[in-house]
C-alpha positions as CSV (number, residue, x, y, z in Angstrom):
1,X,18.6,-3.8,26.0
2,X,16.0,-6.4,24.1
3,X,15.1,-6.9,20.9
4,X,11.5,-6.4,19.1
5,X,8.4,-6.7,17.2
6,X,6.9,-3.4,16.1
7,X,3.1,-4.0,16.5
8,X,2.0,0.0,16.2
9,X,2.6,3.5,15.3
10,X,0.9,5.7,17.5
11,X,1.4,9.2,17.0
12,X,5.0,9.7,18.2
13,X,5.2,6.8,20.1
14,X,5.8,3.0,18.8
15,X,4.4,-0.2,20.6
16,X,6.6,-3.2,20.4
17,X,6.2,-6.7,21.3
18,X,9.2,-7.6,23.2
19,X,10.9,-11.2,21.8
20,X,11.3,-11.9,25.1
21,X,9.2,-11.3,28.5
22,X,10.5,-8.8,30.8
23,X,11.7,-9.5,34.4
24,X,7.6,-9.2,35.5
25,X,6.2,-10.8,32.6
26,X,6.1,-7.6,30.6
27,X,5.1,-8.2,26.9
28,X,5.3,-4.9,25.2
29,X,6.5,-1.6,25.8
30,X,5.7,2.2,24.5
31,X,8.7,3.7,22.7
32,X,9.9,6.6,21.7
33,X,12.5,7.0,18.8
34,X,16.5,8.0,19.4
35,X,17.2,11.3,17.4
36,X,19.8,9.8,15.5
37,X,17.6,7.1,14.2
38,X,15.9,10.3,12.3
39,X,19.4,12.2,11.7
40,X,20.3,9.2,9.8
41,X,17.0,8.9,7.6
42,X,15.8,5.7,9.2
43,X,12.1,5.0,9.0
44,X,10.2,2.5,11.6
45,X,7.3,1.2,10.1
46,X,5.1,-1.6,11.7
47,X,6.8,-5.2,11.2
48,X,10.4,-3.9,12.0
49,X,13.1,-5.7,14.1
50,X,13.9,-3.0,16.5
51,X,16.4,-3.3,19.4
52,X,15.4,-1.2,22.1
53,X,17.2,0.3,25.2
54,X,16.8,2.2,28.2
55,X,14.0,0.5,29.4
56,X,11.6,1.4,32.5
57,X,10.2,-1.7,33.5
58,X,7.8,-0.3,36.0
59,X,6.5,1.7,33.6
60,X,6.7,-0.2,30.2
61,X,8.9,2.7,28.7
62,X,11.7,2.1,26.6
63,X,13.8,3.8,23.1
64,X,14.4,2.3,20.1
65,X,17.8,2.5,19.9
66,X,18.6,0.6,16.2
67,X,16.2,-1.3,13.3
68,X,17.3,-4.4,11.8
69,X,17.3,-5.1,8.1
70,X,14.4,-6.1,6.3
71,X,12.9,-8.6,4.1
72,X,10.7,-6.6,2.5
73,X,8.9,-3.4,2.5
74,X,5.5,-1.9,1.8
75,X,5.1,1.0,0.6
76,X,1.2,1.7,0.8
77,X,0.5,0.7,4.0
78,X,4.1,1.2,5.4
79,X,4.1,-2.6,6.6
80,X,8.0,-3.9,6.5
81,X,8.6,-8.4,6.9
82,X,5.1,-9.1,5.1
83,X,5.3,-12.4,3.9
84,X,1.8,-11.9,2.6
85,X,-0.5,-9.2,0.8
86,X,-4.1,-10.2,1.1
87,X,-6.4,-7.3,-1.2
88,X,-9.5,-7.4,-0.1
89,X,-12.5,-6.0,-2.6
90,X,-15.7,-5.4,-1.7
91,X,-18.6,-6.9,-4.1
92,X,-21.1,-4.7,-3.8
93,X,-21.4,-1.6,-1.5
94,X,-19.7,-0.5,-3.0
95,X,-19.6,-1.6,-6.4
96,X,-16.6,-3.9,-8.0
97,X,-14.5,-1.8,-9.6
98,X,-12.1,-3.7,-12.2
99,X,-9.6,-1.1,-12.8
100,X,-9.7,-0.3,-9.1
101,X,-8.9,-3.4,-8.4
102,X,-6.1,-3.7,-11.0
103,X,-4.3,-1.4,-9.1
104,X,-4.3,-2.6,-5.9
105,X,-3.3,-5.9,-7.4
106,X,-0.6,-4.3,-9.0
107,X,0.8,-2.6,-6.3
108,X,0.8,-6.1,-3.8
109,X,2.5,-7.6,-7.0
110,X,5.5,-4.9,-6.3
111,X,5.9,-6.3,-2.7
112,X,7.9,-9.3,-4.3
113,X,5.5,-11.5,-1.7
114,X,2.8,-14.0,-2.3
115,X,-0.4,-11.9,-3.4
116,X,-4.0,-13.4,-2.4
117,X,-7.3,-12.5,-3.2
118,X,-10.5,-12.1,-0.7
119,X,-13.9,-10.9,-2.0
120,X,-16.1,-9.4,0.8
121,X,-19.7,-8.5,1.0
122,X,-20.8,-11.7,-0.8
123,X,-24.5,-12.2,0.6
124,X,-25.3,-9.1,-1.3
125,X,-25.4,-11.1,-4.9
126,X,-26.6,-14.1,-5.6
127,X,-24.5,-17.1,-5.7
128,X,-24.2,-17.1,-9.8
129,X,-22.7,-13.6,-10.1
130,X,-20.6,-14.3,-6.8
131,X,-19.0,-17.8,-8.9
132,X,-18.6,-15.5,-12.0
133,X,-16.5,-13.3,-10.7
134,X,-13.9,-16.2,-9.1
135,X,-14.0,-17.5,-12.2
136,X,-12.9,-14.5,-13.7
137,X,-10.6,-13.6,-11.3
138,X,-9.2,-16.7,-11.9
139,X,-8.2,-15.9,-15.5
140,X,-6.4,-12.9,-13.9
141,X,-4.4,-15.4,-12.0
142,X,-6.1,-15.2,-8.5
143,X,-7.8,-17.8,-6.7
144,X,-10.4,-15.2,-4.9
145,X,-12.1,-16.4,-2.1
146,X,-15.6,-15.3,-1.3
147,X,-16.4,-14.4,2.4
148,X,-18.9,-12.9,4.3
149,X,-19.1,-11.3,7.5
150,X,-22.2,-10.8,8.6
151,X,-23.5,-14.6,7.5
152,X,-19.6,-15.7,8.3
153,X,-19.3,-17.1,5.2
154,X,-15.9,-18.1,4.0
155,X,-14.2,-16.7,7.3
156,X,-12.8,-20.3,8.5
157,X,-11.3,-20.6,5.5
158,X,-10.0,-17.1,5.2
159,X,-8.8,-17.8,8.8
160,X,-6.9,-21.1,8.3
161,X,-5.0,-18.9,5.3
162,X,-3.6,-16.6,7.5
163,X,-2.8,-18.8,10.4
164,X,0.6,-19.3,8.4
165,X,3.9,-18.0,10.1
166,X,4.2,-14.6,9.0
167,X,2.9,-11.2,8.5
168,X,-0.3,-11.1,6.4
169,X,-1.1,-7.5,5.6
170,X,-4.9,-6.8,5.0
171,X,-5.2,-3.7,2.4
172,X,-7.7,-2.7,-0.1
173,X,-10.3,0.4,-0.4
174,X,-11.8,1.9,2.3
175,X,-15.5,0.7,3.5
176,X,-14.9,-2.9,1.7
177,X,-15.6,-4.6,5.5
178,X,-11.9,-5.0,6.5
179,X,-12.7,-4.3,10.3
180,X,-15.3,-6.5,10.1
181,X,-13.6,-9.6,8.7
182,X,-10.9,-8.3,11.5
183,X,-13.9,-8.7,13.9
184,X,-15.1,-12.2,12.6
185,X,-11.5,-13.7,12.8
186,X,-11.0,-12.2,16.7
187,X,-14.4,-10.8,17.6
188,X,-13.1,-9.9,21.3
189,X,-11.0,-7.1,19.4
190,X,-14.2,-5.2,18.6
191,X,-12.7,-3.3,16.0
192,X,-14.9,-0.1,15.0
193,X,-16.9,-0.1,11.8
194,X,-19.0,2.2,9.7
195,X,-21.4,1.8,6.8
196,X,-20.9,2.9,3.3
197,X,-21.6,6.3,2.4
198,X,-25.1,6.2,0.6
199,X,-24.6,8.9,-1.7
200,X,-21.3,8.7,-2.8
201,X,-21.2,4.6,-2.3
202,X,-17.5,5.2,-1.1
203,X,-16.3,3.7,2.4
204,X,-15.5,6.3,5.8
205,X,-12.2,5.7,7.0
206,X,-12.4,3.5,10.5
207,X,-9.0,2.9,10.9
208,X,-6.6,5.2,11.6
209,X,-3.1,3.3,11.7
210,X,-1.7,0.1,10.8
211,X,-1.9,-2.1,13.5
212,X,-0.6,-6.0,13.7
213,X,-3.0,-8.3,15.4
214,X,-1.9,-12.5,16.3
215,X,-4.2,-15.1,14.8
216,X,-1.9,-17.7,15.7
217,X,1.5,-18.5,17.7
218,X,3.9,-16.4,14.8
219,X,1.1,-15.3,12.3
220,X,0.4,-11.7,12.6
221,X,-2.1,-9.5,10.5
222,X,-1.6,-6.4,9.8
223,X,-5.0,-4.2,9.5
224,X,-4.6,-0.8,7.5
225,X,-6.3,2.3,6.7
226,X,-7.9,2.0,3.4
227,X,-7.1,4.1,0.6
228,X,-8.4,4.4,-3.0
229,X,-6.1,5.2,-5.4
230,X,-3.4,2.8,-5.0
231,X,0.2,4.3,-7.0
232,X,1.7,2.4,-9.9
233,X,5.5,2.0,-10.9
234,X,7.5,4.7,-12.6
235,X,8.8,2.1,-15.2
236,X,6.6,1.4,-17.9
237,X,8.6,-1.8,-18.4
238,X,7.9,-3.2,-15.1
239,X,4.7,-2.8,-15.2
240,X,4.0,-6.0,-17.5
241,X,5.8,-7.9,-14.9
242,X,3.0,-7.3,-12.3
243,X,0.5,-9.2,-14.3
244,X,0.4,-12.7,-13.8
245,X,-1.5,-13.3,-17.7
246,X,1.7,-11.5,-19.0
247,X,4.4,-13.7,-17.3
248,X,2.8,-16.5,-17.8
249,X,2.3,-15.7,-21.7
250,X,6.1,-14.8,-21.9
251,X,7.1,-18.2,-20.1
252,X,5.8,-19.6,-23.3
253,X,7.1,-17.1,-25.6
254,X,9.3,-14.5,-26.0
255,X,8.3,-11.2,-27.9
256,X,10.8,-9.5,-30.6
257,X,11.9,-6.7,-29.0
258,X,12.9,-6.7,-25.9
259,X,11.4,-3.1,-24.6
260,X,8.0,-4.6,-25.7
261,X,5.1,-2.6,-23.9
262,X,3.0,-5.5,-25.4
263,X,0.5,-3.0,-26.8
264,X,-0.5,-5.7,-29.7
265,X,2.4,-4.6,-31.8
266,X,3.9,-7.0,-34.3
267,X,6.1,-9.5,-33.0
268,X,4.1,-9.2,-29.5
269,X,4.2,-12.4,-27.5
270,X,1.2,-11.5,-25.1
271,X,-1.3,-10.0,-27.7
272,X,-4.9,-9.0,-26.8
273,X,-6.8,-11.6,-26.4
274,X,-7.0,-11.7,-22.5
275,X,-9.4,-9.9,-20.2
276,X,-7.8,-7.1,-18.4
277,X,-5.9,-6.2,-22.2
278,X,-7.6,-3.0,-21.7
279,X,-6.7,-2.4,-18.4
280,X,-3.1,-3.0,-18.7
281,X,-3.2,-0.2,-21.5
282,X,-5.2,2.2,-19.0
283,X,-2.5,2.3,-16.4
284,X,0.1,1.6,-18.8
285,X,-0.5,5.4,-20.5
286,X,-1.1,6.7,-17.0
287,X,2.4,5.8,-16.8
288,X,3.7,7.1,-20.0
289,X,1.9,10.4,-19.0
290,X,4.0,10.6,-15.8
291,X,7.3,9.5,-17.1
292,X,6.6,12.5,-19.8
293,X,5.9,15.0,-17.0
294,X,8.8,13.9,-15.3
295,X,11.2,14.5,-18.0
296,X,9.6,17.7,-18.8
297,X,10.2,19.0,-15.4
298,X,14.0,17.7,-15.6
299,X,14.8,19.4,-19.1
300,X,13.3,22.4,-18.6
301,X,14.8,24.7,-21.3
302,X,17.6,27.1,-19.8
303,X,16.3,30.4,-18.9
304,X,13.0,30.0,-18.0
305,X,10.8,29.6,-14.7
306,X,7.9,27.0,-14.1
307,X,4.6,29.6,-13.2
308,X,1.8,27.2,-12.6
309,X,1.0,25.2,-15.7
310,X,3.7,26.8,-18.5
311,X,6.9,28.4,-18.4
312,X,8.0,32.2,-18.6
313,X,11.4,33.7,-19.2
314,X,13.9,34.9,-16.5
315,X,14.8,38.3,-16.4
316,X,18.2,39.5,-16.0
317,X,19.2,41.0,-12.9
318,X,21.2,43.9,-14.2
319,X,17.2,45.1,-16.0
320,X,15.7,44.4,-13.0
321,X,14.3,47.7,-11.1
322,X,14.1,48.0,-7.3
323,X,10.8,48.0,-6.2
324,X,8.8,51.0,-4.4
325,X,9.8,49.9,-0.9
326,X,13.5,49.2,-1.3
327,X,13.5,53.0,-3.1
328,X,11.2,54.7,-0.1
329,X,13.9,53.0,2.3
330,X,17.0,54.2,0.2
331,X,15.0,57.6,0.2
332,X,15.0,57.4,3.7
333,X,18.3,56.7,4.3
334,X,19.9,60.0,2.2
């Protein structure tokens, strides 16, 4: 028995990084999951603790056997232990999207863990527009930095942030140049890339799993797929709470009520005089709109069935008629 580092999912199959060498120097192991670990609803995701068990040395095959508790846990990529969400956001190619970007902000805010900011792609505008957007970014509470992979712009500094203890998890949309900075940082990994889609401007997924990658002795990044449409809270109240203009508005004062959506009602403490105002009202209603679907579908009105889009009435069972089969088969049968 040993304890763990999960480093990958592979298909069934988990690859850990053993806390300590085995007897020949072994450093990780394939792994297969104990059925109880399932019967008992216990997910591994990349980052876990994980004691493992019934190991074949000769052929680097062990089970993971149990999963220690955890620090913390993300949701989108399934990264447990981050210390350390780094969004990165292409500049151009595709183009800066500001609500886009809102929401994968928002949902590394969730995490509970320190939140940084990495723009990619910066040879493809000039220097000017490049400083304008860290300065705005920096009204949104983010010190961005700018970094380029191709020129290697920026990447010693992106490097000596990560080389802090910890997991750093690397997420953001898909084609922004995440395997490349991976690339830049360890270029013997040779990380597959692909370019931009030209008509659509969106990014082809290279990377299939999360996987977590050393920098330095004890920091670990974690590279994941990229996705687009990053998911928001279900509270509308905790959604203030991810912006760092809001909580920083509200350490100064407090608004009058205290289920304030901070939608520039009177007696507001945050107003609307701050840039992403509009933005916070965007995926504030798109949270409204799901609340109200939710309670829709949990009060729906006794006696009627959901078809599709809109409800229709149940129909008793006693006026129900058999149908043409169940009568040729009671035929049948006299």
């Amino acid at each position: 028995m040993a304890t763990a580092l999960v480093m990958a999912l592979e298909a069934n199959f988990c690859r850990v990084q053993l806390d300590q060498p085995g007897p020949s120097g072994e450093q990780q192991l394939l792994c297969v999951r104990r059925t109880r670990l399932g019967k008992t609803g216990q997910q591994i995701c990349v980052g876990d603790q994980v004691t493992v068990e019934g190991i074949d040395w000769p052929q680097q095959r062990a089970a993971i056997a149990a999963v220690a508790p955890r620090r913390s846990l993300l949701q989108r990529p399934s990264v447990a232990n981050c210390t350390r969400v780094v969004v990165a956001v292409a500049l151009e190619q595709p183009q800066l999207d500001p609500l886009q970007l809102t929401r994968f902000l928002l949902t590394a805010e969730r995490t509970g863990v320190a939140v940084e900011l990495v723009l990619t792609k910066a040879d493809l505008l000039p220097a000017d527009a490049c400083q304008a957007w860290q300065e705005r970014l920096r009204g949104w509470g983010y010190e961005a930095l700018l970094v380029s992979a191709q020129r290697r712009d920026g990447v010693e500094g992106l490097r000596e942030r990560l080389q802090q203890p910890g997991i750093a998890v690397l997420c953001g949309p898909s084609g922004v140049g995440k395997s490349s900075l991976l690339n830049a940082l360890r270029p013997e990994l040779q990380v597959r890339v692909s370019a931009v889609s030209g008509r659509l401007q969106r990014g082809r997924h290279t990377t299939r799993h999360v996987e977590l990658f050393a920098l330095a002795p004890g920091a670990l990044l974690a590279d994941s797929p990229g996705f687009n449409r990053p998911d928001l809270p279900d509270d509308p109240v905790a959604l203030a709470a991810l912006f760092p203009e809001i909580r920083q508005r509200l350490a100064v004062g407090a608004c009058r009520y205290k289920n304030c959506l901070h939608q520039d009602d009177p007696g507001c403490a945050v107003g609307s005089d701050w840039d992403r105002h509009l933005l916070y009202r965007s995926c504030l209603e798109t949270v409204l709109a799901q609340a109200r679907r939710e309670r829709l579908g949990a009060h729906q009105t006794a006696g009627l069935k959901q078809r599709g889009h809109r409800q229709e009435p149940l129909l008793d069972q006693r006026l129900r008629q058999p149908s043409r089969r169940r009568r040729r088969q009671d035929d049948g049968e006299d």
